[in-house]
ROSE-4610 file (N, C-alpha, C; in Angstrom, 1 decimal, always signed):
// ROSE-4610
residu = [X/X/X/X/X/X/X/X/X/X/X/X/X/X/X/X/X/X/X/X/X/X/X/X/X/X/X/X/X/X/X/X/X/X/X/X/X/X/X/X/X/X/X/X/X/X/X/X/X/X/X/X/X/X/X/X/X/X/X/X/X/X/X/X/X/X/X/X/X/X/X/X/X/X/X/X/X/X/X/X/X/X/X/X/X/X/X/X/X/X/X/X/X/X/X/X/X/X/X/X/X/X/X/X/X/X/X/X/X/X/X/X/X/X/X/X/X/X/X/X/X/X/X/X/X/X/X/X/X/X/X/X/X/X/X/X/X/X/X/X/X/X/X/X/X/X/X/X/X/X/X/X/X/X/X/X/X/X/X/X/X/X/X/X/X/X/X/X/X/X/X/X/X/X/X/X/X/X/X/X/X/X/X/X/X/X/X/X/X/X/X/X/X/X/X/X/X/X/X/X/X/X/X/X/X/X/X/X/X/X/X/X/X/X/X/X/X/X/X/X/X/X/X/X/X/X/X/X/X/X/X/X/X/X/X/X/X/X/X/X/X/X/X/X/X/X/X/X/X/X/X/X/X/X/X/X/X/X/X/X/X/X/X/X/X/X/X/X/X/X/X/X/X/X/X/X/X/X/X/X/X/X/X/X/X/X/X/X/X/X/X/X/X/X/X/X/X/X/X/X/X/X/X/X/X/X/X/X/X/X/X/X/X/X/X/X/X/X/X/X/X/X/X/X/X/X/X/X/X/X/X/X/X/X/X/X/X/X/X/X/X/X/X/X/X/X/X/X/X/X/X/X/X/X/X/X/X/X/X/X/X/X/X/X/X/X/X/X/X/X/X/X/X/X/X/X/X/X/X/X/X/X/X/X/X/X/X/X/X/X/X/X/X/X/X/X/X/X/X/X/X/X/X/X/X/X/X/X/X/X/X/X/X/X/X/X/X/X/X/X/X/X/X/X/X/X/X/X/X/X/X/X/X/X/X/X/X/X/X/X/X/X/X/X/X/X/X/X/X/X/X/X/X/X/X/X/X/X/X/X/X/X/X/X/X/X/X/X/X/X/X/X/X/X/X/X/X/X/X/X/X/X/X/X/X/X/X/X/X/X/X/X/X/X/X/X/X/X/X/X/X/X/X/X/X/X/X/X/X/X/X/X/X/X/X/X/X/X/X/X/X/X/X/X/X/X/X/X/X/X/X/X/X/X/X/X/X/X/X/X/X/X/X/X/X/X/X/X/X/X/X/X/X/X/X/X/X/X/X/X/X/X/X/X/X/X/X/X/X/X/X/X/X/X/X/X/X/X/X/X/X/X/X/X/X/X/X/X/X/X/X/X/X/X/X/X/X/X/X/X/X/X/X/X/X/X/X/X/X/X/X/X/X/X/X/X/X/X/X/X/X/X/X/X/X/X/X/X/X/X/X/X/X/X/X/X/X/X/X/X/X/X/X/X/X/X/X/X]
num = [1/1/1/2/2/2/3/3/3/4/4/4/5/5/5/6/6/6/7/7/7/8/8/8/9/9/9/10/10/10/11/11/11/12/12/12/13/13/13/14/14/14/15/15/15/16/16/16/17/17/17/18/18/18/19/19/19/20/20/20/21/21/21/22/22/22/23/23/23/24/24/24/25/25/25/26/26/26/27/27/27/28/28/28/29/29/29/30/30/30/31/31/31/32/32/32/33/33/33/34/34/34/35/35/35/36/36/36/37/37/37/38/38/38/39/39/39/40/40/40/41/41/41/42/42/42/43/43/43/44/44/44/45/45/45/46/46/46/47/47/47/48/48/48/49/49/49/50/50/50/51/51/51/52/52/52/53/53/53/54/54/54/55/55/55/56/56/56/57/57/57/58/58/58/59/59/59/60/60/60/61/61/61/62/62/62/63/63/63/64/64/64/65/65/65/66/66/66/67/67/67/68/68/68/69/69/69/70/70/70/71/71/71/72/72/72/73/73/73/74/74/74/75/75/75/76/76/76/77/77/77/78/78/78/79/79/79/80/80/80/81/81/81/82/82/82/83/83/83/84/84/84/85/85/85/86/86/86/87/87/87/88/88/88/89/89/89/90/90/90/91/91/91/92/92/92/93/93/93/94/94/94/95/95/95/96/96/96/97/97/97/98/98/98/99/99/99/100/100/100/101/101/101/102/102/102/103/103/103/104/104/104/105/105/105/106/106/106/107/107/107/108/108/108/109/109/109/110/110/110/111/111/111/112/112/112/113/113/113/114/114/114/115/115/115/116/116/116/117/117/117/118/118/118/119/119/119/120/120/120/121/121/121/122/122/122/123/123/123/124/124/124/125/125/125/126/126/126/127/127/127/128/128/128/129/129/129/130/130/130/131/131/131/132/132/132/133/133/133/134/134/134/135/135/135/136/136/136/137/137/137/138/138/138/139/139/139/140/140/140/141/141/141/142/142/142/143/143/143/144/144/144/145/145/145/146/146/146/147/147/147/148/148/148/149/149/149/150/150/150/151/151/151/152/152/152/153/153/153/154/154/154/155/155/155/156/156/156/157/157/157/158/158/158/159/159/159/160/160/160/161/161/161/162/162/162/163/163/163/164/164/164/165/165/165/166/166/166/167/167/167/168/168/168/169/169/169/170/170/170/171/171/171/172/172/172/173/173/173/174/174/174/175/175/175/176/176/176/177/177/177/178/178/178/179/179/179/180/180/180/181/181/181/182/182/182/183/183/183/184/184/184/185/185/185/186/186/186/187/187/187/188/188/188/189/189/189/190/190/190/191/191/191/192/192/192/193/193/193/194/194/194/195/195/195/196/196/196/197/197/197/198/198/198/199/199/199/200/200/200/201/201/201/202/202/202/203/203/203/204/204/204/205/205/205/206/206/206/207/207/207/208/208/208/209/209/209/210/210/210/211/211/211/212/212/212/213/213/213/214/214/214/215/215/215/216/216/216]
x = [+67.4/+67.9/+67.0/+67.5/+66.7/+66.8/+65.9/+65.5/+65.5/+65.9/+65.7/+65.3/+63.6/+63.3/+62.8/+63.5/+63.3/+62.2/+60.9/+60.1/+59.7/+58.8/+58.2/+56.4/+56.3/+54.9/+54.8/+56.5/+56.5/+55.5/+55.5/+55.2/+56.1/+57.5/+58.5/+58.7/+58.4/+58.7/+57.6/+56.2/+55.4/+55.7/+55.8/+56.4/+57.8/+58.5/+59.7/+58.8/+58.2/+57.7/+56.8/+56.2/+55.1/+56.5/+57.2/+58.0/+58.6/+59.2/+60.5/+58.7/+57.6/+56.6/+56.7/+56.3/+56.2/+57.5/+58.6/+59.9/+60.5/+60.5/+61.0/+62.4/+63.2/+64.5/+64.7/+63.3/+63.4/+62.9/+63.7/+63.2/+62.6/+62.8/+62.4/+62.5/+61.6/+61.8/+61.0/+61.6/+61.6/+62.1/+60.2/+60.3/+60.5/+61.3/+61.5/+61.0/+59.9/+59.1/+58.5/+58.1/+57.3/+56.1/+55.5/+54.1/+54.1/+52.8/+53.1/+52.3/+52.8/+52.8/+51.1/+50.6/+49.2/+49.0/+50.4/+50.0/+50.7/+49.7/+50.3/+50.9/+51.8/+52.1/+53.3/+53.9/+54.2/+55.9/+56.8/+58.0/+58.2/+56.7/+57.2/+57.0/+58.0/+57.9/+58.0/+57.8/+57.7/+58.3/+59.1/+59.4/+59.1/+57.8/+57.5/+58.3/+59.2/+59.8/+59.5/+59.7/+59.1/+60.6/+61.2/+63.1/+63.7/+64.0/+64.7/+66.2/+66.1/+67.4/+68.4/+67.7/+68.0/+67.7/+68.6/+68.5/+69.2/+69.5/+70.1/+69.4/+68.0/+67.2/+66.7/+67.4/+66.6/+67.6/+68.9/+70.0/+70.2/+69.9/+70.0/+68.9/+67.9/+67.0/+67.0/+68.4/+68.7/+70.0/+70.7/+71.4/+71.0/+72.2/+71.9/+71.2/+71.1/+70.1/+71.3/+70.9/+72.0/+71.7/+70.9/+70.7/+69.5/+69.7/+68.8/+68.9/+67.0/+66.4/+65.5/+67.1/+66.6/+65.7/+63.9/+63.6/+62.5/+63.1/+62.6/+63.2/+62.3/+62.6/+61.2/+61.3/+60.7/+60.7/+59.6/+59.6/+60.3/+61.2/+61.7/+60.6/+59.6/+58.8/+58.2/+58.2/+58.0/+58.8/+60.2/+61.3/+62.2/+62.8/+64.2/+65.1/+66.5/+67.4/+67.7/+67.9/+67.7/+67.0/+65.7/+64.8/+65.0/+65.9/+65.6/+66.7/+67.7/+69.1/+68.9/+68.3/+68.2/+67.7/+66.8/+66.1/+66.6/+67.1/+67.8/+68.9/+69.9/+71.3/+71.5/+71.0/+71.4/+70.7/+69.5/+68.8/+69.5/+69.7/+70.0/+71.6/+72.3/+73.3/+73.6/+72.7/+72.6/+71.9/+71.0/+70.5/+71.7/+72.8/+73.6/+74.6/+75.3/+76.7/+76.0/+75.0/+74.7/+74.9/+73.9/+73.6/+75.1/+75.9/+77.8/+78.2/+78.1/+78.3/+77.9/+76.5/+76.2/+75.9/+76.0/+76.0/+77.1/+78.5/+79.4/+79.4/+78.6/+78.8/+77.5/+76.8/+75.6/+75.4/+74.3/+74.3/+73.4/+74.1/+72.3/+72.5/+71.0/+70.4/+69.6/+69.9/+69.6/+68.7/+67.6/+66.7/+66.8/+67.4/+68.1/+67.4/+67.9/+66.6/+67.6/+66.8/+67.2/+67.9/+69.4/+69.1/+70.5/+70.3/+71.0/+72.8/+73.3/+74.2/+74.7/+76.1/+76.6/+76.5/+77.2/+77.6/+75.9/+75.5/+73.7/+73.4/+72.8/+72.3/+71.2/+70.5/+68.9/+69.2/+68.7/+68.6/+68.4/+67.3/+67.3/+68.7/+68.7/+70.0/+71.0/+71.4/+72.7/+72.6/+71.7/+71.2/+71.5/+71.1/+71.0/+72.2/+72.9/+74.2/+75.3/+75.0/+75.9/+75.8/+74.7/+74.3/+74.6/+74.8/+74.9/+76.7/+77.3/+78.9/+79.0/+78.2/+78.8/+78.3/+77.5/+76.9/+78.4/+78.6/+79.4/+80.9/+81.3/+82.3/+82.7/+81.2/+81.0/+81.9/+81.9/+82.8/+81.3/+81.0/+80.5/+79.4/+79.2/+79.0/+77.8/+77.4/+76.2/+76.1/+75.0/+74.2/+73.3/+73.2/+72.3/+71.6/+70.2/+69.3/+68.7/+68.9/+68.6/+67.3/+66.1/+65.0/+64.2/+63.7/+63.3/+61.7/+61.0/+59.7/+59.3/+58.7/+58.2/+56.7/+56.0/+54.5/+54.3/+53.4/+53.2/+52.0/+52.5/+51.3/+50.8/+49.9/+49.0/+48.7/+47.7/+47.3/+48.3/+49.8/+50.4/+50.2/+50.5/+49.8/+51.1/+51.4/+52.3/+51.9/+52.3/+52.0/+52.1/+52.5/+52.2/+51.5/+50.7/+49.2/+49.6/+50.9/+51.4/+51.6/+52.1/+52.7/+51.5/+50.5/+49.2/+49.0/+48.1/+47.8/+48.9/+50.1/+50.9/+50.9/+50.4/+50.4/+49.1/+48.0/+46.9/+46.6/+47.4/+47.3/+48.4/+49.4/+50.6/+50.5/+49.6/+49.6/+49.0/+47.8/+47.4/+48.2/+49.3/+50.3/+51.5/+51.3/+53.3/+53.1/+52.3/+52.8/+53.2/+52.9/+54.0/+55.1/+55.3/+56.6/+57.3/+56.7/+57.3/+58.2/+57.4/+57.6/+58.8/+58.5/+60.0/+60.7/+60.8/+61.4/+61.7/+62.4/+62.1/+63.6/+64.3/+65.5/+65.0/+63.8/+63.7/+62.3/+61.7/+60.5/+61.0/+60.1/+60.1/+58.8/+59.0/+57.9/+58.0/+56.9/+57.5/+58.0/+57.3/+57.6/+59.2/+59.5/+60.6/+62.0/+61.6/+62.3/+62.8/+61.6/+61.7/+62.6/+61.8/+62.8/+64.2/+64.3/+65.9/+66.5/+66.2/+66.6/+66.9/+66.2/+66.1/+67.3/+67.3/+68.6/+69.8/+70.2/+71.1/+71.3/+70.2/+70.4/+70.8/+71.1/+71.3/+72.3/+72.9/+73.5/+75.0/+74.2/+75.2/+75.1/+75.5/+75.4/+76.4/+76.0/+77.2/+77.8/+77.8/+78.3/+77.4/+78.1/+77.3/+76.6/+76.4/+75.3/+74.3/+73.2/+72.5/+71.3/+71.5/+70.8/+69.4/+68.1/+66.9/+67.1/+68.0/+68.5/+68.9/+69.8/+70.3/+69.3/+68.5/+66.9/+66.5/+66.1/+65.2/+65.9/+67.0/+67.7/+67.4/+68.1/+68.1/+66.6]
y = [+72.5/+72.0/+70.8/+69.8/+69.0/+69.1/+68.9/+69.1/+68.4/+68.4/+67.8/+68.5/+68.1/+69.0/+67.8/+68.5/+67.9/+68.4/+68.3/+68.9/+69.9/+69.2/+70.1/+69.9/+69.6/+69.3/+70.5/+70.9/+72.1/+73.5/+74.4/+75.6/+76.3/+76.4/+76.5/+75.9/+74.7/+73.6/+73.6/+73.8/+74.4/+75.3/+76.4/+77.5/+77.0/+76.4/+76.1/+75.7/+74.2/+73.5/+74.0/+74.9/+75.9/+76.7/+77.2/+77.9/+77.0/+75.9/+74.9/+74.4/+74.2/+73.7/+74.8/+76.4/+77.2/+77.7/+77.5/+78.1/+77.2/+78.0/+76.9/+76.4/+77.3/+76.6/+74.9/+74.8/+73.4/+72.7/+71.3/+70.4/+69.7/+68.6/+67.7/+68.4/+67.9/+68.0/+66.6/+66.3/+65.1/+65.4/+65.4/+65.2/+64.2/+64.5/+63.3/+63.3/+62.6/+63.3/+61.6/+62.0/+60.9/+60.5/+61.8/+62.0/+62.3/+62.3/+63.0/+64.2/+64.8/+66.4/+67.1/+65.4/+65.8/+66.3/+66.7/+67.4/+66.5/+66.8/+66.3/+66.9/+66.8/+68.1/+67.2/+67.2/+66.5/+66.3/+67.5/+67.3/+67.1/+66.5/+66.2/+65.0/+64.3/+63.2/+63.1/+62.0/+61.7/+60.7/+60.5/+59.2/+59.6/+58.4/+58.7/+57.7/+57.9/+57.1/+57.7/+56.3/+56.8/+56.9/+56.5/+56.6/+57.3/+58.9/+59.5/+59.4/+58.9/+58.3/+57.4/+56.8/+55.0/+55.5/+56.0/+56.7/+55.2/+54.3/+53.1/+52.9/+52.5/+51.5/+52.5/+53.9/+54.7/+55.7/+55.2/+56.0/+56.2/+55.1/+55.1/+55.9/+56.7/+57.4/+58.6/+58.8/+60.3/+60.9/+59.8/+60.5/+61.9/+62.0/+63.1/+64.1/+64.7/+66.1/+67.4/+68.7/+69.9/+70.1/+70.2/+70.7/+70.1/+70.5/+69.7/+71.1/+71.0/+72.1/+71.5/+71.7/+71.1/+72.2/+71.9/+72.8/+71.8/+70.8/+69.9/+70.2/+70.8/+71.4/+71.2/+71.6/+71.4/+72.6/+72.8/+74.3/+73.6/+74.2/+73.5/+73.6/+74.9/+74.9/+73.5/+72.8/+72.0/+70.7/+70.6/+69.7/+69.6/+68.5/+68.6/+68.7/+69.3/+69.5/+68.4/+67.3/+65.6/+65.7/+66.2/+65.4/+66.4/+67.8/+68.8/+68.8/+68.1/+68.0/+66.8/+65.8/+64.6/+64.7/+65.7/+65.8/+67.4/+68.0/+68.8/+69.3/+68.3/+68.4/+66.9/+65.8/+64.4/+63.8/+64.2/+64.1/+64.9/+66.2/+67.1/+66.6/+66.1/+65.8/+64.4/+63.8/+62.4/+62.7/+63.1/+63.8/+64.4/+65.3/+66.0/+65.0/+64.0/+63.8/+62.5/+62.3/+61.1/+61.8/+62.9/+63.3/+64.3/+64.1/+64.8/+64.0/+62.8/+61.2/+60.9/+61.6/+60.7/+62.0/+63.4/+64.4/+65.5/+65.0/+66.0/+67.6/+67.3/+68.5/+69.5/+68.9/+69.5/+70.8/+71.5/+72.5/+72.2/+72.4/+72.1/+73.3/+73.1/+74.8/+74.5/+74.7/+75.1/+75.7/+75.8/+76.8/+76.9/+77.9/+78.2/+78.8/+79.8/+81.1/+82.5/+83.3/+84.5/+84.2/+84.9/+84.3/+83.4/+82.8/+81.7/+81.8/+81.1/+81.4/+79.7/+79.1/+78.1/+78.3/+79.2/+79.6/+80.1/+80.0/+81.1/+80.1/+80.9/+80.3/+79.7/+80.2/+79.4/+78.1/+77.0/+75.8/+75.9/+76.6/+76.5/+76.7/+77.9/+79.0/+78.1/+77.7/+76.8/+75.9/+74.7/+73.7/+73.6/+75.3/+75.1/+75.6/+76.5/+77.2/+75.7/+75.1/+74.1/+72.9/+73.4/+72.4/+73.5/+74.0/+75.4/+74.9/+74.9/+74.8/+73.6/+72.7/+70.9/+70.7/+71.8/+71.8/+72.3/+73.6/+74.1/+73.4/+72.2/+71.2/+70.4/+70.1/+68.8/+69.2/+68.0/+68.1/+69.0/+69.5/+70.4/+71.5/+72.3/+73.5/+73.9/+74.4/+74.6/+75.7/+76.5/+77.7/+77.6/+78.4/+78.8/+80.0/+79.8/+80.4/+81.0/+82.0/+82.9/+83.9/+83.3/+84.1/+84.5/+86.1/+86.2/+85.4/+87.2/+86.4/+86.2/+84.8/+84.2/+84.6/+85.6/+85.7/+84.5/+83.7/+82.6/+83.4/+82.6/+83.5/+82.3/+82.6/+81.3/+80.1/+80.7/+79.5/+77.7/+78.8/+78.1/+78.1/+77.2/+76.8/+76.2/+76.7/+76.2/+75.0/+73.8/+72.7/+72.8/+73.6/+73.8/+74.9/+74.6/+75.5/+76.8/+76.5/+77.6/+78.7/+78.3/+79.4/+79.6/+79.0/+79.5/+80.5/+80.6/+81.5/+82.2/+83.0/+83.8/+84.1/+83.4/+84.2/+85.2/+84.1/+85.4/+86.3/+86.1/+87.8/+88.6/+88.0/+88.9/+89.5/+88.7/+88.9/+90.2/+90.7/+91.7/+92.7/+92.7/+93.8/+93.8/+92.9/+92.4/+93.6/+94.3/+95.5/+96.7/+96.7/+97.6/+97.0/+95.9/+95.4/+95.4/+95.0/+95.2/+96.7/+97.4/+98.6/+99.1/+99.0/+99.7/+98.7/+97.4/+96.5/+95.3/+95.9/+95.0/+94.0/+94.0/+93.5/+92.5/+92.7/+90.9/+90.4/+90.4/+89.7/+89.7/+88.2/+87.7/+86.9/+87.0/+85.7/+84.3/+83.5/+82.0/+82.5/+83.2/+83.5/+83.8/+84.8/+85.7/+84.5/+84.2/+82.9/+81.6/+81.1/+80.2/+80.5/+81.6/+82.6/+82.7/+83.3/+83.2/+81.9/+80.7/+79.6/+78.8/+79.2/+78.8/+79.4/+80.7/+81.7/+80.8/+80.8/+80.6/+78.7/+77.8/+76.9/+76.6/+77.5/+77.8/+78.6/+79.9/+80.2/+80.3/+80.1/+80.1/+81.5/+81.6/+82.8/+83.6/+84.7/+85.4/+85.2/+84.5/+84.2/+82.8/+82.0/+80.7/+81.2/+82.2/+82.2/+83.6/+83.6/+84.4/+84.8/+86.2/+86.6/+87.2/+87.3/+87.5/+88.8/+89.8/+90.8/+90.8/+89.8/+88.9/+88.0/+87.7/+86.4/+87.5/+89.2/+89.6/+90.4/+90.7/+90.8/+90.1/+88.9/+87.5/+87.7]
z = [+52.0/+53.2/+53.7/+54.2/+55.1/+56.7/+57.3/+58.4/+59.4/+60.7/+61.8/+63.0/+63.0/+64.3/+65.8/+67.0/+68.1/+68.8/+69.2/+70.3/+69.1/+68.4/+67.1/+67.9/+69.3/+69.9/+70.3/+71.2/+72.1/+71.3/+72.5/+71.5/+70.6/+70.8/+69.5/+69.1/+69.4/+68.2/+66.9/+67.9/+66.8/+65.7/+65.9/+65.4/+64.6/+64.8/+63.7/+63.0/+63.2/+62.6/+61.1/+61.7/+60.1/+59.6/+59.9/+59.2/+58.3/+59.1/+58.3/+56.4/+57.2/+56.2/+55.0/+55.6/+54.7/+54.0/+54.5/+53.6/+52.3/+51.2/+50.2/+50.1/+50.7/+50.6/+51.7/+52.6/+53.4/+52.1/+52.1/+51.3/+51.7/+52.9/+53.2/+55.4/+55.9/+57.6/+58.2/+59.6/+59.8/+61.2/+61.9/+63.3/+63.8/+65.3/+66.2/+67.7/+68.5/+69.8/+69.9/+71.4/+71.9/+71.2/+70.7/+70.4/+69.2/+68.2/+66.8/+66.8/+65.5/+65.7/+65.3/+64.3/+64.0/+63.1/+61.8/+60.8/+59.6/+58.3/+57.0/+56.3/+55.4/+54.7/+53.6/+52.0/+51.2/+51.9/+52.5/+52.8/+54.1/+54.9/+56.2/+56.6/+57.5/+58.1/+59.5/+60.1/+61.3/+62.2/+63.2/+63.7/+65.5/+65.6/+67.1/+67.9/+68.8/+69.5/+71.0/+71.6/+72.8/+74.1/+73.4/+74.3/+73.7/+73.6/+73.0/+73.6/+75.2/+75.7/+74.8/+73.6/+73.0/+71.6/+71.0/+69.2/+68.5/+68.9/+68.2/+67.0/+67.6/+66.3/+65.4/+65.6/+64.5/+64.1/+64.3/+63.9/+62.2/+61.7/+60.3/+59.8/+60.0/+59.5/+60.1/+60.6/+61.2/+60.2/+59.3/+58.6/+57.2/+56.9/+55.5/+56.0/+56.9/+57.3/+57.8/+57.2/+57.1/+58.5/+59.1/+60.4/+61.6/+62.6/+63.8/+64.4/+64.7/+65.5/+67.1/+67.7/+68.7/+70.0/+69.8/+70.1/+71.8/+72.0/+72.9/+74.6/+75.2/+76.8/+77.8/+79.1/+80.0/+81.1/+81.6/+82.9/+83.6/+84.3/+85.6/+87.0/+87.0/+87.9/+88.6/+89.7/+90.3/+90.1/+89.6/+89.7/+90.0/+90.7/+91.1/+90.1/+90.7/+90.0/+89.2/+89.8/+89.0/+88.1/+88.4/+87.2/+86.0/+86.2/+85.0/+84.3/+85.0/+84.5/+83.6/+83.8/+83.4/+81.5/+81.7/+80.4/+79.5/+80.3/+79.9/+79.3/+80.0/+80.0/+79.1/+80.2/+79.6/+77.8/+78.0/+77.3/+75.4/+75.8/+74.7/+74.7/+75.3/+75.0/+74.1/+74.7/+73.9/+72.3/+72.5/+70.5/+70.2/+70.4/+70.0/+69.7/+70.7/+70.4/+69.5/+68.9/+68.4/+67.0/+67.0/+65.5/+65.1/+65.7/+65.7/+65.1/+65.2/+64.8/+63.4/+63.3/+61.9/+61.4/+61.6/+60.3/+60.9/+61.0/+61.4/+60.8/+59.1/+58.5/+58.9/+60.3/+59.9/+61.0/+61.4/+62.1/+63.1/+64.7/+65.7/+66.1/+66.2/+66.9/+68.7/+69.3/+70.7/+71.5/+71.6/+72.1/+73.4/+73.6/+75.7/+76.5/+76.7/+77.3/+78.2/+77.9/+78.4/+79.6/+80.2/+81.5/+82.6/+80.7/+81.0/+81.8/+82.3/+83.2/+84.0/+83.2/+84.1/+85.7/+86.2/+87.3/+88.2/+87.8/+88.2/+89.4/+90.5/+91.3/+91.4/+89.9/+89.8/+88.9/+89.3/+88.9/+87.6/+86.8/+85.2/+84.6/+85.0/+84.4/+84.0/+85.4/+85.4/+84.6/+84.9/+84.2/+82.7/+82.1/+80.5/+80.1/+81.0/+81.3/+80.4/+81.5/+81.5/+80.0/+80.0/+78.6/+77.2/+77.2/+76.0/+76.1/+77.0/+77.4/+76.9/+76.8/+76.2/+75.3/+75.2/+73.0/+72.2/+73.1/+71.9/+71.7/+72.9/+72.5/+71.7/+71.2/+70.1/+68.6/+68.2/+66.9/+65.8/+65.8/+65.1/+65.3/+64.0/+64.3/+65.1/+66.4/+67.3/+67.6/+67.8/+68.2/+69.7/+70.2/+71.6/+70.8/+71.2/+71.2/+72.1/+72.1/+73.7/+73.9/+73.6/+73.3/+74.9/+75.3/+76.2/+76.6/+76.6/+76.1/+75.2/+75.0/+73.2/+73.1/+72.2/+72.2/+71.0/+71.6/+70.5/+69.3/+68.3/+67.1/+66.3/+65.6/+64.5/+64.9/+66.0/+66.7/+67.5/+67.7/+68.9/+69.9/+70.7/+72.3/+72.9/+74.2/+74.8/+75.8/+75.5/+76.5/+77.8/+78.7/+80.2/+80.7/+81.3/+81.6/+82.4/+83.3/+83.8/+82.6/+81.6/+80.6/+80.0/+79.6/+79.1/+79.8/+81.1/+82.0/+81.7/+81.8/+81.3/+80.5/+79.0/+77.7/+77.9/+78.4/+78.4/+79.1/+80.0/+81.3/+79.7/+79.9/+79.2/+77.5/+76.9/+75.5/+75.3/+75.3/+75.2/+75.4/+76.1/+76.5/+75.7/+74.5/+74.0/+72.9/+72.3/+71.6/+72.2/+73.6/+74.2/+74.9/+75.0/+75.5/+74.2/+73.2/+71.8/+71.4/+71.9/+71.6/+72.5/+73.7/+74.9/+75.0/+74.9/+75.5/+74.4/+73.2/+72.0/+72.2/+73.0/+73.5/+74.2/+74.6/+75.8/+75.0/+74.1/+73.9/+72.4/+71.8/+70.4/+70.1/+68.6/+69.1/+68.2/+68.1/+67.5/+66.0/+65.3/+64.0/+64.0/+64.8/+64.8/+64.6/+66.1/+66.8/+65.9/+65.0/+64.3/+63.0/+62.1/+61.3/+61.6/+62.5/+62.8/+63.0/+63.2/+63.6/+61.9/+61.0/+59.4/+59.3/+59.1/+58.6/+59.0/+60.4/+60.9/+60.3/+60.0/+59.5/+58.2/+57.4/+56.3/+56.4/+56.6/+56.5/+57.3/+58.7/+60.1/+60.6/+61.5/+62.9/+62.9/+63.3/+63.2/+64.7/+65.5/+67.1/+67.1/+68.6/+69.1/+69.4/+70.5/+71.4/+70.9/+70.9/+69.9/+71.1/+71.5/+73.0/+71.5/+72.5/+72.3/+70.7/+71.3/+70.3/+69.2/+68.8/+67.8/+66.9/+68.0/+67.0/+66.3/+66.6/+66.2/+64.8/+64.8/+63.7/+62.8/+63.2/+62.2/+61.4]
């Protein structure tokens, strides 16, 4: 397979990112982010752009890829609905109906969140609600990824400090949430794993609740 990963900085983008490195059936993968990812490796490439709004000047080095792992998101904690819709909705819609365009036959994948809900009266919910609903419109085949809590592993780090402080109160405790509660927690491995499968082989449904990742 060749690869296209979005927000390969994030902490599941991380986490795709070593899996898509370690699995042999990836041939080739080829991040796309403001920033670079920092790592070498013989089937990975890189394109840092700083307008992911503006894919023009770099559309021609987005074709021939089986799948896009779009794993590029933001806490909504401390934004307006503007600013989360903006990067959320406008943002992932523009990577989507572009790369619909230049790899119809290919597969995107969605990283959503537990929760999720068009109609919801919390601003994320809806926000990604709504964006999961104009994924699955596009001229080809898309997945939602619906993972609860993500325990990050092999030295992943999640980029906002709120979720830090949360992994480390919370980590210590994820082999008993593991244990009673294996329906709402996952982790990058699991998460990322399932995200290969499904890029290779396809889902058994679009939308793929926390339950479903851990199968996969």
């Amino acid at each position: 397979m060749k690869i296209l990963i979005f927000g390969a900085t994030g902490m599941v983008g991380q986490g795709v990112l070593r899996e898509c490195l370690l699995n042999p059936a990836v041939a080739q993968v080829l991040c796309v982010g403001r920033t670079p990812t920092g790592q070498s490796h013989p089937k990975l490439g890189e394109i840092v752009h700083c307008n992911l709004y503006d894919l023009a000047s770099i559309e021609h080095e987005l074709v021939g890829y089986d799948a896009c792992l779009f794993c590029l998101g933001v806490s909504a904690a401390g934004m307006t609905e503007a600013a989360y819709r903006s990067i959320t909705y406008d943002l992932t819609m523009h990577v989507a109906q572009t790369l619909a365009r230049l790899n119809p036959q290919s597969r995107f994948l969605y990283v959503s969140g537990a929760g999720t809900n068009p109609n919801s009266r919390t601003m994320w919910a809806r926000v990604k609600g709504q964006t999961e609903q104009a994924l699955l419109k596009l001229q080809f085949e898309s997945y939602m990824l619906r993972p609860g809590f993500i325990q990050p592993q092999h030295g992943v780090v999640s980029k906002t400090r709120l979720y830090r402080l949360l992994y480390r109160l919370i980590g210590p405790f994820y082999p008993v949430l593991q244990r009673f509660m294996p329906q709402y927690v996952t982790t990058t491995d699991q998460l990322a794993q399932a995200m290969l499968r499904v890029a290779q082989n396809g889902g058994p449904q679009p939308i793929l609740e926390n339950s479903m990742i851990n199968q996969l």
